[in-house]
MARMI-980322 format. One line per field, with one value per atom (N, C-alpha, C): residue number from 1; atom name; y, x, z. Coordinates in nm, 3 decimals. Layout:
REM MARMI-980322
nr	[NUM  ...] $
atom	[CA  ...] $
north	[Y  ...] $
east	[X  ...] $
up	[Z  ...] $
***
This chain:
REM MARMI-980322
nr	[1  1  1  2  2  2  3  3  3  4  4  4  5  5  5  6  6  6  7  7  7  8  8  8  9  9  9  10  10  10  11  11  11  12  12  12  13  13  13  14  14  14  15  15  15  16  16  16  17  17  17  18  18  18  19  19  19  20  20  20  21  21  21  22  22  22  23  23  23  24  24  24  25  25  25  26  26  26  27  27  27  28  28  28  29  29  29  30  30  30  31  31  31  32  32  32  33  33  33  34  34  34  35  35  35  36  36  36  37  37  37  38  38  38  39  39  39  40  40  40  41  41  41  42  42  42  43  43  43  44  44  44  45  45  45  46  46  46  47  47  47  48  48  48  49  49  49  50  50  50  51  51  51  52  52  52  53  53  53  54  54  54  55  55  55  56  56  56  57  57  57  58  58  58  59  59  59  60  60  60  61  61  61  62  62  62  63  63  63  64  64  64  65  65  65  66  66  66  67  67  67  68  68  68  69  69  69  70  70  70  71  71  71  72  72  72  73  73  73  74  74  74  75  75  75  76  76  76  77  77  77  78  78  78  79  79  79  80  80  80  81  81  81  82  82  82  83  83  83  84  84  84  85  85  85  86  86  86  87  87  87  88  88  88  89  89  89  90  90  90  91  91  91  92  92  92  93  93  93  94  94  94  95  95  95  96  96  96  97  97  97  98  98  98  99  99  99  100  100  100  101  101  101  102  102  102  103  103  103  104  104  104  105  105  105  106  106  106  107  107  107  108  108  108  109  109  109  110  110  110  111  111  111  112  112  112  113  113  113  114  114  114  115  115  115  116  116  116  117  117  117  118  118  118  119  119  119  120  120  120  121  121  121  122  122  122  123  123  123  124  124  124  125  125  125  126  126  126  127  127  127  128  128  128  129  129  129  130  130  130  131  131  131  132  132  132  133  133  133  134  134  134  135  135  135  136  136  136  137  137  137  138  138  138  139  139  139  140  140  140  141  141  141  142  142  142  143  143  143  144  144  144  145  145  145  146  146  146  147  147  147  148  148  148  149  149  149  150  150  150  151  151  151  152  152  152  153  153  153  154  154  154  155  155  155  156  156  156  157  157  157  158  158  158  159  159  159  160  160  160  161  161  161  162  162  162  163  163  163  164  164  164  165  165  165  166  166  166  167  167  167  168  168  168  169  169  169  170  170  170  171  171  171  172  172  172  173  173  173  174  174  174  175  175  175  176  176  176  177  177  177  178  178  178  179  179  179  180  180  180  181  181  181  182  182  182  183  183  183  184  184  184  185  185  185  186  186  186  187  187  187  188  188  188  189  189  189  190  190  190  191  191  191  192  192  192  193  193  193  194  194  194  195  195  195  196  196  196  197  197  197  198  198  198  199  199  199  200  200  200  201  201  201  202  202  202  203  203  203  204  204  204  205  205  205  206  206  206  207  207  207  208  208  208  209  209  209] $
atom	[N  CA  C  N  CA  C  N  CA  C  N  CA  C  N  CA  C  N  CA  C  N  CA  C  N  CA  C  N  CA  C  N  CA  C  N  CA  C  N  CA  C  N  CA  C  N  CA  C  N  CA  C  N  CA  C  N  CA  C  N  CA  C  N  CA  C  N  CA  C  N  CA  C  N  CA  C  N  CA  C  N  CA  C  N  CA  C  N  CA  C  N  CA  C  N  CA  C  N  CA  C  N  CA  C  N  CA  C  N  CA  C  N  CA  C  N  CA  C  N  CA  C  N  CA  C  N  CA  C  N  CA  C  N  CA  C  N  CA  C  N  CA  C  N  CA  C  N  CA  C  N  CA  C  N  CA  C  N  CA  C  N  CA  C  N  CA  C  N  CA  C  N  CA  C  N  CA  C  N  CA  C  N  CA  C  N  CA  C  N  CA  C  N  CA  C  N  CA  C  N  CA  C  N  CA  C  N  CA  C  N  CA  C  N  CA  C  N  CA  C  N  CA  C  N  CA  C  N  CA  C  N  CA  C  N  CA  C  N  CA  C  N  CA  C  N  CA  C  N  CA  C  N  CA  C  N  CA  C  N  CA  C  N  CA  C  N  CA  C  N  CA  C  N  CA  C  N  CA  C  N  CA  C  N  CA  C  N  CA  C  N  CA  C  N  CA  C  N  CA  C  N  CA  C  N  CA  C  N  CA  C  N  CA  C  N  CA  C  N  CA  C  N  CA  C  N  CA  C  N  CA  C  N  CA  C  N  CA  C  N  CA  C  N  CA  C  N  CA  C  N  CA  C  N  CA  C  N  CA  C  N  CA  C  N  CA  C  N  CA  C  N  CA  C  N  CA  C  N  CA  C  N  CA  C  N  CA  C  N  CA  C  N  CA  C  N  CA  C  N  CA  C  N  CA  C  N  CA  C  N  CA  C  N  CA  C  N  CA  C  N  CA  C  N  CA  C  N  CA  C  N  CA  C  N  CA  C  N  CA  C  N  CA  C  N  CA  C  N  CA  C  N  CA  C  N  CA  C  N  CA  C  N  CA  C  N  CA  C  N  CA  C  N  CA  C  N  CA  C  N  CA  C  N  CA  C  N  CA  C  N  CA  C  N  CA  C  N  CA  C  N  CA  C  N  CA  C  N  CA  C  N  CA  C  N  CA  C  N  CA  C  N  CA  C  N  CA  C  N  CA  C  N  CA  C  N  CA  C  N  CA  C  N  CA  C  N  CA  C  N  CA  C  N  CA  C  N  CA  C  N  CA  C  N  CA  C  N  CA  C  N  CA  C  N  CA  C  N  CA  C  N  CA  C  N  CA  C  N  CA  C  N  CA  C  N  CA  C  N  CA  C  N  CA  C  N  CA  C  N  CA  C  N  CA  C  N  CA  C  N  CA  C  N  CA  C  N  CA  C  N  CA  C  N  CA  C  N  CA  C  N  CA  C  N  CA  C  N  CA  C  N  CA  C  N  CA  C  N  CA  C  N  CA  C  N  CA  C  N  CA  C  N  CA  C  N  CA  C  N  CA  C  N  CA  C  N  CA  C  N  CA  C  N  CA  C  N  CA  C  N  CA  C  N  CA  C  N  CA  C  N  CA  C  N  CA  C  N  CA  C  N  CA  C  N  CA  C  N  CA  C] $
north	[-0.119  0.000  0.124  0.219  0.338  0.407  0.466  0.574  0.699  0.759  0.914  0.925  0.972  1.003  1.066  1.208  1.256  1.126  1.064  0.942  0.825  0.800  0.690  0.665  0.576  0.563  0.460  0.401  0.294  0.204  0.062  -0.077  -0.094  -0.036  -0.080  -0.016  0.109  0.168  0.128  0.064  0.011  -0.152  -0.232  -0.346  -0.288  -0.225  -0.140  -0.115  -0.022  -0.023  -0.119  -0.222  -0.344  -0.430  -0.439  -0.524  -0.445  -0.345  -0.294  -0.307  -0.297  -0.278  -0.433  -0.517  -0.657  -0.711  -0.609  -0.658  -0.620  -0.734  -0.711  -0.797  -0.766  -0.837  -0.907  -1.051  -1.153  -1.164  -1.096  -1.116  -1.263  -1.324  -1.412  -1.442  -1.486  -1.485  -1.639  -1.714  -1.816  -1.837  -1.903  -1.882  -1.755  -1.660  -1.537  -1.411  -1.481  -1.437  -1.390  -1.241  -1.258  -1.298  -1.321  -1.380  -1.300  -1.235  -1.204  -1.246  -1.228  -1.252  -1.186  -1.096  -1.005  -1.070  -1.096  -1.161  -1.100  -1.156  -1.138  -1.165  -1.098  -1.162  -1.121  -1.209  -1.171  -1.128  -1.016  -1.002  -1.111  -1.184  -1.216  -1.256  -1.246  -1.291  -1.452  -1.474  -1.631  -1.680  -1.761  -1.803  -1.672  -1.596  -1.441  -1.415  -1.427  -1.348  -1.318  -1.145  -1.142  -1.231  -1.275  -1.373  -1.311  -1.354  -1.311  -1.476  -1.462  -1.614  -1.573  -1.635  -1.619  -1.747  -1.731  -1.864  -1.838  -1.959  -1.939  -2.021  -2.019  -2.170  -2.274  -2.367  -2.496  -2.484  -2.425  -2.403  -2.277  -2.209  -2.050  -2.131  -2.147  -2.152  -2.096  -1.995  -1.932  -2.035  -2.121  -2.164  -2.294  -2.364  -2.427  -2.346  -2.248  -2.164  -2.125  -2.090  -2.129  -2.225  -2.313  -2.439  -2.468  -2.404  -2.416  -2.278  -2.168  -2.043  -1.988  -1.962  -1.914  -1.798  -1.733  -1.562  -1.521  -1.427  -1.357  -1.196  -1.097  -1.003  -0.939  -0.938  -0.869  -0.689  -0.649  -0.522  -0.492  -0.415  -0.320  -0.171  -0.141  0.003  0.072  0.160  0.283  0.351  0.434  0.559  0.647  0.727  0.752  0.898  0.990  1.103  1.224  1.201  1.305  1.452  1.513  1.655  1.755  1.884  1.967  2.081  2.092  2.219  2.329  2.345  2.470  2.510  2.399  2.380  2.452  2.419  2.504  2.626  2.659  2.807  2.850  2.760  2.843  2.833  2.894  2.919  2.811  2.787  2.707  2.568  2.489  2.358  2.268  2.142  2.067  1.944  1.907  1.764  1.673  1.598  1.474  1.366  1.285  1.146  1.141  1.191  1.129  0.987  0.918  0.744  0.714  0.624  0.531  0.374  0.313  0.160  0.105  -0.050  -0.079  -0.247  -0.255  -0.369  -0.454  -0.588  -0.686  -0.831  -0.823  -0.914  -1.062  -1.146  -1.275  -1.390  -1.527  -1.635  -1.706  -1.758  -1.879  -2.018  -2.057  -2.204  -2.238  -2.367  -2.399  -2.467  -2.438  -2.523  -2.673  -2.727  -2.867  -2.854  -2.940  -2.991  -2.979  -3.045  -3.038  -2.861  -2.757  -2.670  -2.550  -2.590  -2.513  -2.412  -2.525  -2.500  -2.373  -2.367  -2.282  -2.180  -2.225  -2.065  -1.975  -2.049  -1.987  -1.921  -1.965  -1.905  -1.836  -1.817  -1.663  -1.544  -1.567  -1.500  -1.443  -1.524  -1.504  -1.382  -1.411  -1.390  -1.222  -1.238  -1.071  -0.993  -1.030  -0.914  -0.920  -1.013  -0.997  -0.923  -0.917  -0.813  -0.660  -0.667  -0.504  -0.471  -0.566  -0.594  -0.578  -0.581  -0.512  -0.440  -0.444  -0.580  -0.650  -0.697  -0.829  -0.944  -1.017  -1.122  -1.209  -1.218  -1.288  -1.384  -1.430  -1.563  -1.637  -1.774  -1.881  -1.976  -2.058  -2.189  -2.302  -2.325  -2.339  -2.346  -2.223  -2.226  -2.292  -2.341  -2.417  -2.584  -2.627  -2.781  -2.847  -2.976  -3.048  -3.083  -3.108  -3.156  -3.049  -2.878  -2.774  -2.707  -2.776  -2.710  -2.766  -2.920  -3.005  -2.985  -2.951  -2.903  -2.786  -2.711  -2.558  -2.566  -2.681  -2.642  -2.735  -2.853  -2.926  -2.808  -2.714  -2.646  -2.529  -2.490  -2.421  -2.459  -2.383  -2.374  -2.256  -2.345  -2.222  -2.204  -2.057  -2.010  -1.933  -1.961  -1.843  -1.789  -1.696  -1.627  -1.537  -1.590  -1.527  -1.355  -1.293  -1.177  -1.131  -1.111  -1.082  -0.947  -0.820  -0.721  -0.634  -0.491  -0.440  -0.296  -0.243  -0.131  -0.043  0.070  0.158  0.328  0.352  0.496  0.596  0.684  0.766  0.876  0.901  1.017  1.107  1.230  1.234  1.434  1.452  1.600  1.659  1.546  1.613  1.698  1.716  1.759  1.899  1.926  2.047  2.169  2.276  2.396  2.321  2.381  2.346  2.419  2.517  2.593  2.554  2.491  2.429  2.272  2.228  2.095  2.160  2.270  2.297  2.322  2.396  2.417  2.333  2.221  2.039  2.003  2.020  1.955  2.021  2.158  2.235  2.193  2.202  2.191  2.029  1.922  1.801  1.786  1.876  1.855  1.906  2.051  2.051  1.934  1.894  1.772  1.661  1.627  1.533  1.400  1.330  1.253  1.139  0.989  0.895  0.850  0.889  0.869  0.976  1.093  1.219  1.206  1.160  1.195  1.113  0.953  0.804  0.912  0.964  0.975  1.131  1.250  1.327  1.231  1.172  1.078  1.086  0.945  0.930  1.025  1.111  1.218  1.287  1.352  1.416  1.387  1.234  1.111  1.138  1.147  1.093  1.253  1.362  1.504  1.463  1.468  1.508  1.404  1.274  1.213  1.286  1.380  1.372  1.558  1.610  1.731  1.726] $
east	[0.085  0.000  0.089  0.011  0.146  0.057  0.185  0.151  0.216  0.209  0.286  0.333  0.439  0.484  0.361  0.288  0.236  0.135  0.104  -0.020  -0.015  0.114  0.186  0.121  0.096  0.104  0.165  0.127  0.224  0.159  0.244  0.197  0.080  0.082  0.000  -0.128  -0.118  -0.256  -0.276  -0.225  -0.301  -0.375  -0.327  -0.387  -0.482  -0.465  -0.612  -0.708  -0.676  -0.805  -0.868  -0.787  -0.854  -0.918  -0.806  -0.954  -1.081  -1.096  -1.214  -1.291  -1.250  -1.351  -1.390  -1.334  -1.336  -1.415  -1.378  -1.470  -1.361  -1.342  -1.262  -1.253  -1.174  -1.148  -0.994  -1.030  -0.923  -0.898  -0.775  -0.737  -0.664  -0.672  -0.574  -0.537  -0.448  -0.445  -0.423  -0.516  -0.504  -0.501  -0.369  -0.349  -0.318  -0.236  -0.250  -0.422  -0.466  -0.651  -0.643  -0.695  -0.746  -0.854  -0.894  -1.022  -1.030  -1.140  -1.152  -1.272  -1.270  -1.402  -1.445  -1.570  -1.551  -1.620  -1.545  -1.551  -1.531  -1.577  -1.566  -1.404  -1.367  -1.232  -1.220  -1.133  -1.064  -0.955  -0.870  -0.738  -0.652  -0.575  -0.521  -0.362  -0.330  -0.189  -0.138  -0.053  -0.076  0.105  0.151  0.284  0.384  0.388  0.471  0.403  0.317  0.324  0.115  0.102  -0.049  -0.112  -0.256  -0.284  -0.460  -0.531  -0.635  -0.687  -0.848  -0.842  -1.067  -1.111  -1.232  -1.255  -1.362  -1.416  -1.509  -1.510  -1.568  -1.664  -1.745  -1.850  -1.733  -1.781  -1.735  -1.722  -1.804  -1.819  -1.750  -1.709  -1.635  -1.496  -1.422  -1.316  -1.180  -1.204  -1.112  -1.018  -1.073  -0.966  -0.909  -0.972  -0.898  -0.739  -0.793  -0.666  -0.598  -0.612  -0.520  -0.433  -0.500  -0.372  -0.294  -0.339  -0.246  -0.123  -0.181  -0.123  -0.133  -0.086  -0.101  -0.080  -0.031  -0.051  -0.141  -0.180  -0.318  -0.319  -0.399  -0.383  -0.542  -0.541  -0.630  -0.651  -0.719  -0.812  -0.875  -0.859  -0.978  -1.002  -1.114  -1.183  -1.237  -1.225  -1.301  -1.337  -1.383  -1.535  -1.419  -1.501  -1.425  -1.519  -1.473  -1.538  -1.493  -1.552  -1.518  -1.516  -1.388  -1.346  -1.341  -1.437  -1.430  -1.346  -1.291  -1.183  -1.234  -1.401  -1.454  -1.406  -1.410  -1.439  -1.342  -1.245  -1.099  -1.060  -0.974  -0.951  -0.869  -0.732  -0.648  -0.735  -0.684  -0.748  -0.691  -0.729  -0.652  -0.631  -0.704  -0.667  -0.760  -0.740  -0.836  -0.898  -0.986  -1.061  -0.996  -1.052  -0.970  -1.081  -0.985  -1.116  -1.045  -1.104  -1.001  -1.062  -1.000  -0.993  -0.887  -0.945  -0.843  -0.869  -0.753  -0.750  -0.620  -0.640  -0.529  -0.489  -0.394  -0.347  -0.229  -0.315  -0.249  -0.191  -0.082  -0.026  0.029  0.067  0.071  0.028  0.042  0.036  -0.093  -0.165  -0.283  -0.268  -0.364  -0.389  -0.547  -0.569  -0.715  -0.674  -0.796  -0.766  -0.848  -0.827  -0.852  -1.042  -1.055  -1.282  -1.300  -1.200  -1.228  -1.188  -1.133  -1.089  -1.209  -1.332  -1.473  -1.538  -1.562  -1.645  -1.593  -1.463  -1.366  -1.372  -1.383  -1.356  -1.477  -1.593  -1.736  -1.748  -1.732  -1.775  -1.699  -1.514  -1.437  -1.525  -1.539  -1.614  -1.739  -1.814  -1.940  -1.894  -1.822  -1.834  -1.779  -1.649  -1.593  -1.701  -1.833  -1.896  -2.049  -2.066  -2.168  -2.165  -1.997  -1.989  -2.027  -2.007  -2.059  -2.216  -2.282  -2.382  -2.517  -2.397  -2.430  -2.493  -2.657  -2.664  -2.695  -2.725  -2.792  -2.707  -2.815  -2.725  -2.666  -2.537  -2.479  -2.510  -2.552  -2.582  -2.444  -2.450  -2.369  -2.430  -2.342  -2.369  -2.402  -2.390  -2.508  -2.625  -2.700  -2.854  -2.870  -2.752  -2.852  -2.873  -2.923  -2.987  -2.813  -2.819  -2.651  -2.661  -2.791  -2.793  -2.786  -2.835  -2.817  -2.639  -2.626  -2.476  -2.370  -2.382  -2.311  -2.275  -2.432  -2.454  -2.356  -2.415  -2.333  -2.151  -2.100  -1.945  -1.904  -1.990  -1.961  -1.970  -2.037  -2.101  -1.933  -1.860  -1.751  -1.632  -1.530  -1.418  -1.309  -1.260  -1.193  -1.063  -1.024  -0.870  -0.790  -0.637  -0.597  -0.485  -0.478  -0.337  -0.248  -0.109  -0.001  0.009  -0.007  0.017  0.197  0.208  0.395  0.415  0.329  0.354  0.215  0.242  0.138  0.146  0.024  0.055  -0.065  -0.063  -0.201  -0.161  -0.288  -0.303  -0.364  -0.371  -0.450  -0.483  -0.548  -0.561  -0.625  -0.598  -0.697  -0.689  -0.629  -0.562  -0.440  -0.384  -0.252  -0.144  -0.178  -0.086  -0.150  -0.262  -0.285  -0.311  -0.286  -0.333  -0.454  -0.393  -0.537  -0.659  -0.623  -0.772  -0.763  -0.748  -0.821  -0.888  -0.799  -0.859  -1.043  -1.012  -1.117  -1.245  -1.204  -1.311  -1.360  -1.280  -1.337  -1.412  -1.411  -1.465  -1.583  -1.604  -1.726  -1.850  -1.795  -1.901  -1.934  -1.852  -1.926  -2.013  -1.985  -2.075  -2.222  -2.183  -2.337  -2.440  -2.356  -2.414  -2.528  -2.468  -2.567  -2.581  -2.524  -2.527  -2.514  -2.583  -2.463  -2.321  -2.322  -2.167  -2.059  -2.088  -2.055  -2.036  -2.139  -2.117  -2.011  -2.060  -1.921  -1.815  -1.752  -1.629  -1.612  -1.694  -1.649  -1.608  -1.632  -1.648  -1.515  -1.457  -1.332  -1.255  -1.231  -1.151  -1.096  -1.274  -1.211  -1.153  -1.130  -1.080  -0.923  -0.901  -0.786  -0.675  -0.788  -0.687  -0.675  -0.747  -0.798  -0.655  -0.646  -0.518  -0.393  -0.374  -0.266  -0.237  -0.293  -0.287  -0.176] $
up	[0.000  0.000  0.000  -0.074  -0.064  -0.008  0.157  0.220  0.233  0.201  0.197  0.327  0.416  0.558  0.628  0.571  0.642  0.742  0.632  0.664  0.734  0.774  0.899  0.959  1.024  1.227  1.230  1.371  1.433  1.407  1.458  1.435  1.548  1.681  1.803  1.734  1.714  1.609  1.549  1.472  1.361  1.351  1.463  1.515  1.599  1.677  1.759  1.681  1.549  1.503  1.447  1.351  1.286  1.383  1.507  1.602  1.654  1.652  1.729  1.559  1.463  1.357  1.329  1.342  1.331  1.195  1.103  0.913  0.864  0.777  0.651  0.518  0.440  0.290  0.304  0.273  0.220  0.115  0.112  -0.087  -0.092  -0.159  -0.232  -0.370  -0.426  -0.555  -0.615  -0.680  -0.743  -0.890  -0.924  -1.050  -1.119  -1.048  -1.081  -1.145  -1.066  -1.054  -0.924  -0.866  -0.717  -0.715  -0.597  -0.504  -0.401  -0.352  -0.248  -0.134  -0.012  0.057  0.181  0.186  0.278  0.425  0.547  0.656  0.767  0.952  1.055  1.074  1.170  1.209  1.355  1.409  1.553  1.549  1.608  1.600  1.763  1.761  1.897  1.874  2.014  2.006  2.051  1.981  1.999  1.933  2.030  1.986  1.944  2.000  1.958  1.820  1.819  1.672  1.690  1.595  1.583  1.499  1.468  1.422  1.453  1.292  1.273  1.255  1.287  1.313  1.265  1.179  1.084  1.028  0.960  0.899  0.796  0.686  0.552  0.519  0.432  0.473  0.357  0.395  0.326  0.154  0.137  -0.049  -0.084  -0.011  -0.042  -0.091  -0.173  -0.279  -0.173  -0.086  -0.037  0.028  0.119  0.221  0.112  -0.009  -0.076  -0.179  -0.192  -0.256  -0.149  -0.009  0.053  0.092  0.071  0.103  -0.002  -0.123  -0.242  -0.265  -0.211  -0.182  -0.095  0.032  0.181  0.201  0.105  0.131  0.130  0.202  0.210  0.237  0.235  0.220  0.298  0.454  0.485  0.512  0.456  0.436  0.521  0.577  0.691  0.695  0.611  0.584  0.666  0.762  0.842  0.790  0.862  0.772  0.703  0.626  0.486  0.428  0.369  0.346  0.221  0.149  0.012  0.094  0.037  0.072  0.006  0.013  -0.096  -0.079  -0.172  -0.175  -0.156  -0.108  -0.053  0.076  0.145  0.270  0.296  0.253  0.305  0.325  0.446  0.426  0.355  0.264  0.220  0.054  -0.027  -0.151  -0.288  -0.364  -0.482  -0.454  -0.389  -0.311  -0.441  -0.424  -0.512  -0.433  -0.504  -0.419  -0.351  -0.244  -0.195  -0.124  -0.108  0.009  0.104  0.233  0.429  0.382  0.452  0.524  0.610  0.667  0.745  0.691  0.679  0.628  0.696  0.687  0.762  0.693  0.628  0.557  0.609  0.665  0.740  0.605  0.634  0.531  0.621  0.569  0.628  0.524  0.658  0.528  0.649  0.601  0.661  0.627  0.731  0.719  0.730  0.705  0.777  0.866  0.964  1.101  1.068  1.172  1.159  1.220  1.165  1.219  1.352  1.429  1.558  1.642  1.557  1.608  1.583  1.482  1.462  1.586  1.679  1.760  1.846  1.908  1.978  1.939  1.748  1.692  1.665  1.667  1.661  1.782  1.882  2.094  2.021  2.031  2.014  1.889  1.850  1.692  1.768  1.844  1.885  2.018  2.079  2.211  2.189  2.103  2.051  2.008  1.948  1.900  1.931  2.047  2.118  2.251  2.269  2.380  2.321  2.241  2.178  2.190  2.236  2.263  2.382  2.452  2.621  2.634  2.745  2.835  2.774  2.656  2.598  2.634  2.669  2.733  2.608  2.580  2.494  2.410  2.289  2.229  2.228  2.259  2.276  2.184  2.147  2.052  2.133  2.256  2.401  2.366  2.272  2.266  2.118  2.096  1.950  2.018  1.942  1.960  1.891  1.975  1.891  1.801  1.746  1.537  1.475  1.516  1.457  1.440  1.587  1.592  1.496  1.510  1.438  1.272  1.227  1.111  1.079  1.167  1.135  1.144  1.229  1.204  1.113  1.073  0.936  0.803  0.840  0.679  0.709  0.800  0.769  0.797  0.768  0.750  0.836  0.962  1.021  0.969  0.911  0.922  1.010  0.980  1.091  1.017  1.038  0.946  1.032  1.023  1.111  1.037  1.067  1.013  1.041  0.899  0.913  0.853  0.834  0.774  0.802  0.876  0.858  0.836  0.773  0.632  0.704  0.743  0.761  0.721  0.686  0.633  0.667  0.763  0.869  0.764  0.638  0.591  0.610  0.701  0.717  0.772  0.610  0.623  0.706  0.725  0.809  0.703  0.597  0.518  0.498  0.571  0.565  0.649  0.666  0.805  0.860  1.026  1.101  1.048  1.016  0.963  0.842  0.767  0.658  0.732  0.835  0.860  0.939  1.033  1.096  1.006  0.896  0.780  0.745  0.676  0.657  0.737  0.892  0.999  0.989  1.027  1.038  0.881  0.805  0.679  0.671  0.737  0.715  0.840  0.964  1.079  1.026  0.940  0.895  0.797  0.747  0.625  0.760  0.869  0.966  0.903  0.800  0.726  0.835  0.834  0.895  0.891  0.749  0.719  0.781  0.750  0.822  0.955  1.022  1.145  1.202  1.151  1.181  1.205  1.049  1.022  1.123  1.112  1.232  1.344  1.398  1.546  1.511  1.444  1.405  1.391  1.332  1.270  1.433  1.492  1.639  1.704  1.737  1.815  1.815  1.672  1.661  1.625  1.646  1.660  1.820  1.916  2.055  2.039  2.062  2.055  2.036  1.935  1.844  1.993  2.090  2.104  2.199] $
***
């Protein structure tokens, strides 16, 4: 991924954000063809090394081109926002898009049948806590012919992540009062998207002060 300096951050940031966003895209390439597939993931640490750990159903193509090619290439997109060169205070500026993304590189495996079940509770349990108070769904409340079914029908992977790439864009290359101008004219828009990405954006000046 090419990042310009202004647009850096660190490695701890940039695993922070991919786990709290916990969606992303698996690239792989078979036969010099990509494939991609857009999935849940966990970020954890495991044997010194980070490690994203998801699952595919049984008929998704993905985890067989992995075992033939183990590189993989996970993607993780945060809110994101077209920028108009109005907004700005200095004069003569031209269009742009803020984002944040964060590109985890590494090689995978599939896990073995008996390793399903472990990985559904972790999967389940990471984003049913977001959930709170609802009391958590567990794979507990299915019936054992439903459950059985369900970890026969997928496919768990895990991928050592050995390289990671992120891009904070998000006007640092420009005066605060042009960034403040950006800020003020998308607060008026009230959009959902708008507002996500204000959230984000403030977050991560209030950080930077």
């Amino acid at each position: 991924m090419y990042v310009p300096p202004a647009f850096k951050t660190d490695d701890a940031a940039a695993l922070a954000f991919a786990a709290k966003r916990g969606f992303g895209t698996v690239i792989v390439v078979d036969n010099g063809r990509p494939f991609a597939s857009h999935l849940p993931f966990e970020l954890i640490a495991a044997e010194g090394a980070n490690k994203a750990i998801f699952h595919v159903a049984r008929g998704n193509p993905l985890h067989e081109i992995i075992g033939r090619a183990p590189d993989v290439l996970l993607t993780v997109l945060g809110p994101d926002h077209y920028i108009s060169p109005d907004w700005y205070a200095s004069a003569d500026q031209v269009p742009t898009w803020n984002y944040v993304t964060v590109h985890l590189s590494g090689t995978a495996r599939a896990l073995e049948r008996s390793e399903n079940l472990g990985l559904v509770d972790r999967l389940s349990a990471r984003f049913e806590a977001d959930l709170l108070p609802k009391k958590p769904w567990t794979s507990a409340k299915m019936t054992p012919a439903k459950r059985e079914a369900m970890l026969a029908a997928i496919v768990g992977i895990e991928m050592t992540v050995t390289r990671i790439e992120a891009s904070w864009k998000l006007s640092q290359n420009k005066q605060s009062a042009d960034q403040d101008g950006a800020i003020a004219a998308i607060e008026k828009l009230g959009t959902p998207q708008s507002q996500e990405f204000l959230e984000m954006w403030k977050a991560w000046r209030a950080a930077k002060v």
